[in-house]
C-alpha positions as CSV (number, residue, x, y, z in Angstrom):
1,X,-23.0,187.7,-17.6
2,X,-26.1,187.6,-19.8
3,X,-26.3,183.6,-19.0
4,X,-26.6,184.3,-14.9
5,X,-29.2,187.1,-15.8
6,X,-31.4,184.7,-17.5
7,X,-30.9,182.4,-14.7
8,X,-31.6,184.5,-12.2
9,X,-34.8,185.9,-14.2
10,X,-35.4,182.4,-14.4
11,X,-35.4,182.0,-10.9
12,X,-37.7,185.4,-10.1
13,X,-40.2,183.7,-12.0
14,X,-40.4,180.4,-10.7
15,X,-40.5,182.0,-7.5
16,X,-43.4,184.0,-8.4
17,X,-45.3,181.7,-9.7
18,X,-44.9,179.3,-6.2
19,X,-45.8,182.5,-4.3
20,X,-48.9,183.4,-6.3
21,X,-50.3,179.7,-6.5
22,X,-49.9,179.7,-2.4
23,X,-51.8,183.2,-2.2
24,X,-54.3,181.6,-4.9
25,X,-55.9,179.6,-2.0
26,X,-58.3,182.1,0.0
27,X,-61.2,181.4,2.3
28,X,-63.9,183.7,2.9
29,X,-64.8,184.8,6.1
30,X,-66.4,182.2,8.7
31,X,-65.8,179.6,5.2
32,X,-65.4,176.2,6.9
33,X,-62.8,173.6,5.8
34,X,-63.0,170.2,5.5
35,X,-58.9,168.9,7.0
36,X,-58.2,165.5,6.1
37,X,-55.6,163.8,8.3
38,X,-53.5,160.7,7.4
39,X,-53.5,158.2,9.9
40,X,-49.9,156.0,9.8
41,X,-46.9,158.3,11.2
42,X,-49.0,161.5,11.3
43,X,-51.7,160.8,14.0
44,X,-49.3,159.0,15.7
45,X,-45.5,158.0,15.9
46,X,-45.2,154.8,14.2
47,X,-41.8,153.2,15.6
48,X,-41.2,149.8,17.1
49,X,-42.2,150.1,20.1
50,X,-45.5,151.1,18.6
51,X,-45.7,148.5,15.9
52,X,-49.7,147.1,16.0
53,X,-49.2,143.1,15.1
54,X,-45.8,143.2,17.6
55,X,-47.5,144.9,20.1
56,X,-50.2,142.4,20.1
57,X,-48.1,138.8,19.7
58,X,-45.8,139.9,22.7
59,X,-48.9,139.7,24.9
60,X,-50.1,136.5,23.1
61,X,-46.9,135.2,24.1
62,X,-46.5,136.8,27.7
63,X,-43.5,138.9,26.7
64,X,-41.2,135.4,25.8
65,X,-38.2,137.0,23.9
66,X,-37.1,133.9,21.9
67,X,-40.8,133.8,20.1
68,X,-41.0,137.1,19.6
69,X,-37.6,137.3,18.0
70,X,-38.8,134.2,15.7
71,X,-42.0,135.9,14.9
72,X,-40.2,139.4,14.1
73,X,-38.1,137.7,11.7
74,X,-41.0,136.1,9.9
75,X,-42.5,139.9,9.8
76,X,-39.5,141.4,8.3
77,X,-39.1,138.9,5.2
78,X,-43.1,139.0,4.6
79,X,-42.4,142.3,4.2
80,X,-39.8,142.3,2.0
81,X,-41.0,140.3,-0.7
82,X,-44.9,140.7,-0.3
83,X,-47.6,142.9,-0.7
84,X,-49.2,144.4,1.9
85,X,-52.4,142.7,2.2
86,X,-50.3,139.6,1.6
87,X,-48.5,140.3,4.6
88,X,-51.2,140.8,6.5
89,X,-53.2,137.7,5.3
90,X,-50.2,135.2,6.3
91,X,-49.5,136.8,9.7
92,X,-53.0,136.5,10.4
93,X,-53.1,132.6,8.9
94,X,-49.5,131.5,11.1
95,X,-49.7,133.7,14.0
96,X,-53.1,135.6,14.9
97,X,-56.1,132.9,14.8
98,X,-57.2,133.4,18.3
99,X,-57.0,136.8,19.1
100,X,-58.2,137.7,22.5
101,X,-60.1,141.1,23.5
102,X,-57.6,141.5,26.3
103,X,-54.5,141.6,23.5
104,X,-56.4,144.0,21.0
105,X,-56.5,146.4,24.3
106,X,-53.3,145.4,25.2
107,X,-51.9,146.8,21.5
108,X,-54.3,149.8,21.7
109,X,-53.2,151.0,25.1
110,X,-49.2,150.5,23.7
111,X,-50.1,152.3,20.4
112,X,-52.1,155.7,22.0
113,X,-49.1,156.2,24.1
114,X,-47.2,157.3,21.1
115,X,-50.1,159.7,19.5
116,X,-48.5,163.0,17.9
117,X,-48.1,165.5,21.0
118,X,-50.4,168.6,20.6
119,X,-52.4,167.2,17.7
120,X,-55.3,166.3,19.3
121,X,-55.8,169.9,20.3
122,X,-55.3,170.9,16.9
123,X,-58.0,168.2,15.8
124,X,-60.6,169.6,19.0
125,X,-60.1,173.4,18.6
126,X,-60.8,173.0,14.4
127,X,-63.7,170.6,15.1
128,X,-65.1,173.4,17.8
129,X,-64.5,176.1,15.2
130,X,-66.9,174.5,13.0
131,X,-64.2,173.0,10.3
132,X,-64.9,169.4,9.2
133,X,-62.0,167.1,10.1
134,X,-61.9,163.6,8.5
135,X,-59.4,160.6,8.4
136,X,-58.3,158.9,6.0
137,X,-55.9,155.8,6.7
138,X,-54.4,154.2,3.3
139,X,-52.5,151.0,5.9
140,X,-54.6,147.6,6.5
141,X,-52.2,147.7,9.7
142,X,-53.7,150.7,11.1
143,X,-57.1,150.6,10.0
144,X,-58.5,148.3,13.0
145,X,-57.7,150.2,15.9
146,X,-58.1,153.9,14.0
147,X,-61.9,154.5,16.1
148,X,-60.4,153.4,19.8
149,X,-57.4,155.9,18.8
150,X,-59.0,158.8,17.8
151,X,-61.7,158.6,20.8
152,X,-60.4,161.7,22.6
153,X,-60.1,164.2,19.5
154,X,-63.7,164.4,19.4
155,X,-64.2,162.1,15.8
156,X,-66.4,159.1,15.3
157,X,-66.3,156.8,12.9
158,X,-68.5,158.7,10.8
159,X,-65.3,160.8,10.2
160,X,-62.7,157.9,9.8
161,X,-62.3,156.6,5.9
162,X,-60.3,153.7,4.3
163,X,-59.2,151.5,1.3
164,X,-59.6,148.6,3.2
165,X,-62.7,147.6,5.5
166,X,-66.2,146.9,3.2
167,X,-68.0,147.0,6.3
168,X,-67.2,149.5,8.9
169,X,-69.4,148.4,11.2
170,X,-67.6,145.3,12.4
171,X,-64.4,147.4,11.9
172,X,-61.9,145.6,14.4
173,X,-58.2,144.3,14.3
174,X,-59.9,140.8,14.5
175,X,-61.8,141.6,11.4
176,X,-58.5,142.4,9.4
177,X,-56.6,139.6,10.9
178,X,-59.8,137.6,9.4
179,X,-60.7,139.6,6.2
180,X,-61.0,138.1,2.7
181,X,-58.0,139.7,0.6
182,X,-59.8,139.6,-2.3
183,X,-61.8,142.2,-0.7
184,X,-59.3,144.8,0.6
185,X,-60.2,147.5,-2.0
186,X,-64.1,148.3,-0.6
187,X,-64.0,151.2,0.5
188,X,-66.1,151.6,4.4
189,X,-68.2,154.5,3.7
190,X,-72.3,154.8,3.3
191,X,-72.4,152.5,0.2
192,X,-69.6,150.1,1.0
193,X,-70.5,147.6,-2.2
194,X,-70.4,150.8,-4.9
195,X,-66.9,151.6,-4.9
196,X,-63.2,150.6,-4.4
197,X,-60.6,152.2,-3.6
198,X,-56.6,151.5,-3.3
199,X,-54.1,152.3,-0.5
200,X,-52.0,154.5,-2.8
201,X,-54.4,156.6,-4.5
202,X,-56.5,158.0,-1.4
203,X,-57.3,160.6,-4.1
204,X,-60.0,158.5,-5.5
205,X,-61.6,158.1,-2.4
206,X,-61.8,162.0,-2.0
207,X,-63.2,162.4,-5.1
208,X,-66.0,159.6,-4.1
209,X,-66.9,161.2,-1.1
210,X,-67.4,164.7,-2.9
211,X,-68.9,163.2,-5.1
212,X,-71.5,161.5,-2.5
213,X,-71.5,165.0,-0.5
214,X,-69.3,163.8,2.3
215,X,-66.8,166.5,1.8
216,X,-68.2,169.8,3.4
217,X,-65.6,172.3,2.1
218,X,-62.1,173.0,0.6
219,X,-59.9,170.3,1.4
220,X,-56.8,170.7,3.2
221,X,-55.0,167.1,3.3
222,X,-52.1,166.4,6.0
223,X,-49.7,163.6,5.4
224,X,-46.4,162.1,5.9
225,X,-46.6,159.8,2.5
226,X,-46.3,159.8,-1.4
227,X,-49.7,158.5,-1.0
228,X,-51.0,161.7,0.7
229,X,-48.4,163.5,-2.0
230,X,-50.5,161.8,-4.7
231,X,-53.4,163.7,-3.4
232,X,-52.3,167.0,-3.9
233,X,-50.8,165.5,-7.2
234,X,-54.3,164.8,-8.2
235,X,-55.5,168.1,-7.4
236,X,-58.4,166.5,-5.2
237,X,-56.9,168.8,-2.0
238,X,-57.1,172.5,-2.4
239,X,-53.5,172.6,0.0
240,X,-51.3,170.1,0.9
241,X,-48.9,169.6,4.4
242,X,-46.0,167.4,4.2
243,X,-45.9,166.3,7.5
244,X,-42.2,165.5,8.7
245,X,-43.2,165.8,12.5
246,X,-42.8,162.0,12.8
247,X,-41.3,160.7,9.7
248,X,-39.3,162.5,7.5
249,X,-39.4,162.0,3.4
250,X,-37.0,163.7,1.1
251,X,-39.5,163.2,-1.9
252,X,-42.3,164.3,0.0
253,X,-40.5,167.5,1.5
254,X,-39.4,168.6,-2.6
255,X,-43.0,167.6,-3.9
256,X,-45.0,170.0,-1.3
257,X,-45.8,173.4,-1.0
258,X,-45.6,173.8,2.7
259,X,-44.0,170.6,4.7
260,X,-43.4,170.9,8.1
261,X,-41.0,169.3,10.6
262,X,-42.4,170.6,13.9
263,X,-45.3,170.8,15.7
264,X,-44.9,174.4,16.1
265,X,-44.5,175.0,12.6
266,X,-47.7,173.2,11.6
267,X,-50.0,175.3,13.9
268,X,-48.4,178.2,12.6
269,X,-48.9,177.0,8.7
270,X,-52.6,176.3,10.7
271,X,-52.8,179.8,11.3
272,X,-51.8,181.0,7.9
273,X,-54.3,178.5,6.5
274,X,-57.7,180.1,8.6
275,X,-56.3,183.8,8.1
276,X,-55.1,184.5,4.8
């Protein structure tokens, strides 16, 4: 008997402690936020169908099922046994040399078909309420066509951030098919030869841009990965949202405060975030 009444004092506590660091966040009134969104599964539903280098062989090829069976194949052990800027570097070198304009729209036009429903009027209606909104992409695969995806939630690349790109100016998926590995880990913001950054610790680039005055307010980071996990592991976000809408991670789900699995659940946890 007095073992299950420790346990379940035990329990009361932990409980309270997880409800009083969630009331511990408070805005003032009219405070502006700064949201950071993750780009890979949480802008958009990253599935085959959706897959950027895929997307863009098959019109390379004019749809010819055999080669693109081949060159899926090729893919799927890179990927396996290699990095990821390896991967990226020796499907550029075998299969991407002469990448046309029409084929990067090709892939773009594919890809924004399969943006997260309702989220870019999540992104417009914080943006017209004054709250900073920034994104952060921690892929080399998604990094290229980030700017033409993002067009319609009202962003520019002023907004858009990664570990990747050294000079965001000639951003494109023709620069990352072409990049110098060596320099993945520059990150593309206004002093691209100061700092580096890598994919999995996106915390470090949060700190930079507070650092450089880039971060307007109390961050509130929204991601489907350990690497946006890491974040709020690092305590460089003031709240963290496991976002499951897309992609779900056990590990993420136990590791954050609020994780969401519907749409309508993160525009309530939204609410809860702009009127506590």
């Amino acid at each position: 008997m007095k073992t299950c009444l420790k346990l379940f004092l035990i329990c009361v506590l932990l409980a309270s402690c997880f409800t009083k660091k969630q009331n511990e966040f408070k805005i003032a009134k009219d405070e502006k936020l700064t949201f950071i969104f993750d780009f890979d599964a949480t802008m958009y539903n990253f599935n085959k169908d959706s897959a950027y280098f895929d997307q863009i062989y098959y019109s390379i090829v004019g749809g010819d099922e055999k080669k693109m069976a081949k060159y899926q194949a090729f893919v799927s052990d890179l990927i396996k046994t290699q990095k990821e800027h390896d991967v990226v570097k020796n499907i550029a070198a075998k299969y991407y040399k002469n990448v046309s304009k029409k084929d990067l729209n090709f892939a773009i036009g594919k890809i924004i078909k399969h943006q997260t429903p309702g989220l870019g009027n999540v992104i417009k209606k914080l943006k017209s309420q004054g709250h900073q909104v920034l994104i952060i992409g921690g892929s080399a695969f998604g990094c290229g066509i980030i700017p033409d995806f993002v067009k319609e939630f009202g962003t520019s690349k002023s907004d858009i951030y990664s570990g990747y790109f050294k000079d965001f100016s000639k951003q494109s998926l023709q620069t990352a098919f072409k990049f110098d590995t060596t320099n993945f880990e520059y990150v593309n913001c206004a002093n691209p030869d100061s700092h580096t950054v890598y994919s999995k610790k996106k915390s470090d680039l949060i700190k930079l841009l507070k650092k450089e005055g880039k971060i307007k307010g109390k961050v509130v980071h929204i991601g489907d990965g350990e690497n946006d996990l890491e974040v709020w592991k690092a305590k460089e976000a003031d709240i963290f949202i496991g976002f499951g809408v897309n992609r779900y991670s056990k590990k993420v789900e136990a590791g954050s405060e609020i994780y969401v699995k519907t749409m309508d659940e993160f525009e309530t946890e939204i609410k809860k975030i702009l009127h506590n």
